[in-house]
C-alpha positions in Angstrom: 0.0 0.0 0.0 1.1 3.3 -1.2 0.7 6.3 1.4 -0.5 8.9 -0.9 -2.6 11.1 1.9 -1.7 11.5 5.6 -3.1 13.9 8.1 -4.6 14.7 11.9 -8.5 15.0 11.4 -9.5 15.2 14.5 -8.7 15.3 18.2 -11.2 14.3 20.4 -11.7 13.9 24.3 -15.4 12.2 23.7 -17.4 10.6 21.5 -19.7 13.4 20.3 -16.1 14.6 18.7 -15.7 11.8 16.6 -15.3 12.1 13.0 -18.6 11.8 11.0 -17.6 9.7 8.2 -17.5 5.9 8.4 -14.1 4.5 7.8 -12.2 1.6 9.1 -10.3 2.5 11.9 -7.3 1.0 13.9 -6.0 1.3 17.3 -2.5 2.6 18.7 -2.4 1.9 22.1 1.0 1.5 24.3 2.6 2.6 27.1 3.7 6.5 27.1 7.6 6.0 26.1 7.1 3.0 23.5 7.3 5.0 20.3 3.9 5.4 19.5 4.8 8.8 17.5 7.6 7.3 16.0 5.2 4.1 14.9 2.7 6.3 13.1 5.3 8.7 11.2 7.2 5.3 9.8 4.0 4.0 8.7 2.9 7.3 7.0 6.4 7.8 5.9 5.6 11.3 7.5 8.9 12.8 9.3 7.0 14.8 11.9 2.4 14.3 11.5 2.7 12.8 14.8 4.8 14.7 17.4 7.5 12.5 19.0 8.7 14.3 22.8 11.6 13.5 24.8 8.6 13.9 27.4 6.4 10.5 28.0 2.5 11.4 28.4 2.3 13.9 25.5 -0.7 12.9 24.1 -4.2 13.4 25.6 -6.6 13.2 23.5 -7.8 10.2 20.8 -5.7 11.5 17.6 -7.7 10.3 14.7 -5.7 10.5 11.6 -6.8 9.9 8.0 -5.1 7.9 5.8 -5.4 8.2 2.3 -9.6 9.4 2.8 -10.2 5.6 3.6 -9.5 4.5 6.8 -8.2 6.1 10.5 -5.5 5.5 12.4 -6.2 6.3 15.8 -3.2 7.1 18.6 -4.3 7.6 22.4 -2.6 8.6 25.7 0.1 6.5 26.5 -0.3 4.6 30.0 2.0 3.6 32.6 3.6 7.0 33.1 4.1 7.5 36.5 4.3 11.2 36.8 0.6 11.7 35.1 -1.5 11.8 37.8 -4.4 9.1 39.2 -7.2 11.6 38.4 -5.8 12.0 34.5 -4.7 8.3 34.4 -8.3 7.4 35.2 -9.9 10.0 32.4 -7.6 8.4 29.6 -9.0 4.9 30.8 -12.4 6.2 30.7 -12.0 8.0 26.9 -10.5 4.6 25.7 -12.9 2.5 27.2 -15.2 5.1 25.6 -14.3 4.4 22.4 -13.8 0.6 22.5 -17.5 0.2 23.7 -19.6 1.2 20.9 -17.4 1.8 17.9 -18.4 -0.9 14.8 -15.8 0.5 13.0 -13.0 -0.4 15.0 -10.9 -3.4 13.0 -7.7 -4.1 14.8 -6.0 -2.7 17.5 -2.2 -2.4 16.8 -0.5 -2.8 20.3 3.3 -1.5 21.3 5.3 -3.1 23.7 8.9 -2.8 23.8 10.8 -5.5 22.2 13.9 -5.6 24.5 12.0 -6.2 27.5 9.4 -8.5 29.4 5.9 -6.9 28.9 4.8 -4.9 32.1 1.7 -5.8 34.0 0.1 -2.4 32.5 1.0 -4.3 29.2 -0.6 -7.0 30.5 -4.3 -5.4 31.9 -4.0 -3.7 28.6 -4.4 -7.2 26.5 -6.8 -8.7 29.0 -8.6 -5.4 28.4 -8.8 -5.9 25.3 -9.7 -9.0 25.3 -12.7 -8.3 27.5 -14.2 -6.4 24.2 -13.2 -9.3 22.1 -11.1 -7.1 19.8 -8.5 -8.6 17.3 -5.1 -7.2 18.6 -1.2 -7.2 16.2 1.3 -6.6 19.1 3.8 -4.2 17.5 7.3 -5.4 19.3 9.2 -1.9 18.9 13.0 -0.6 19.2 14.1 -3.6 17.8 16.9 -2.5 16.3 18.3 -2.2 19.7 18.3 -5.7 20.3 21.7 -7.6 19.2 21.4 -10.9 16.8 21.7 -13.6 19.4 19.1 -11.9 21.6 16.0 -11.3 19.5 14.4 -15.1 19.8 14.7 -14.7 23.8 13.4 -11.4 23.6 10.5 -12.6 21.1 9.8 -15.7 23.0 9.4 -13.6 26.7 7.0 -11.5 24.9 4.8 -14.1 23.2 5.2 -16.5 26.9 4.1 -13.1 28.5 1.0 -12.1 26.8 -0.1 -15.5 25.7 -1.5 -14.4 22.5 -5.3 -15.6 21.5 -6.0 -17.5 18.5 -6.0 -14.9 15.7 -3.7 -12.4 17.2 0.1 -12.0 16.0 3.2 -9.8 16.6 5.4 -8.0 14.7 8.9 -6.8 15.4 9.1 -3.4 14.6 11.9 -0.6 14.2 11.4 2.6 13.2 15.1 3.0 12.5 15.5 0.3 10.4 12.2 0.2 8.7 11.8 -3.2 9.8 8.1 -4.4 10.3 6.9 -1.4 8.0 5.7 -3.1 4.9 4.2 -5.9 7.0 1.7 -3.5 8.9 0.5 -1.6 5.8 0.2 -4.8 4.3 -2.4 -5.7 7.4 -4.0 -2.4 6.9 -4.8 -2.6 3.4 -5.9 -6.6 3.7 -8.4 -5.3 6.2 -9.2 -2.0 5.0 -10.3 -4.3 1.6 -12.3 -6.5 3.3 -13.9 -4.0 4.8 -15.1 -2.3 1.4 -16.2 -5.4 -0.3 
């Protein structure tokens, strides 16, 4: 899939914000310092559409942005930061859980956890969250360019042992240095962005 169109539609806090058109859309959801920004901007082969901070817990609102006038990608706050506080940490839960409750048009949620280490319990109650609203999850296994030959199946197998992935879910290691992983999301996008249409 070519990337012909990228940009932020809309930023919203609630549903009455959503867009109006009906697209396919798919999830971004990870913890605040995973690379979320750096995820989206690989994908869209955009250097800066999505704003990458040296700061975790940038983002607070649901980011919808269209790709190529067909379907959203959606980023949301990070969790698992430590200096947002409880009050805020519990509204992002809320506006996600918001969103996952009645949205039809949801597809796949694309999930980031960082490939050179063990997936945290916030990982964790993020998949069983998931789960709960029966939604088809990719685990998007970033930074792994960081992770030396002889390490990567270790790595790899702690993060599948970890999650213990449900039939129909899969990972993909993913570096936004390297490009690795890249060509293997859009091609997930645009299999279930067709499927969609049909």
């Amino acid at each position: 899939m070519e990337i012909k169109k990228a940009e932020l539609e809309v930023m919203a806090t609630r549903r009455s914000q959503y867009p109006e058109r009906v697209k396919s859309e798919f999830l971004l959801v990870g913890r605040s310092n995973v690379g979320k920004s750096s995820f989206i901007n690989s994908i869209l082969s955009r250097k800066n559409l999505a704003y990458t901070s040296s700061r975790p817990g940038k983002t607070q609102t649901l980011n919808f942005y269209s790709v190529n006038d067909t379907f959203y990608l959606i980023d949301v706050p990070g969790y698992g930061y430590a200096q947002v506080d409880k009050k805020t940490q519990a509204k992002f839960g809320m506006m996600i859980e918001e969103y996952l409750e009645k949205r039809s048009q949801l597809k796949r949620v694309f999930m980031l956890v960082d490939f050179r280490h063990k997936p945290s319990e916030d990982d964790l109650l993020m998949y069983n969250f998931l789960k709960y609203y029966k939604v088809p999850v990719t685990i998007i296994a970033t930074k792994a360019d960081k992770v030396g030959g002889s390490k990567k199946d270790k790595c790899l197998k702690t993060i599948m042992d970890t999650l213990d992935l449900v039939v129909g879910d899969d990972l993909i290691v993913f570096s936004s240095v390297t490009k690795l992983g890249v060509k293997e999301v859009l091609t997930k996008l645009e299999e279930l962005n067709e499927i969609e249409t049909i």
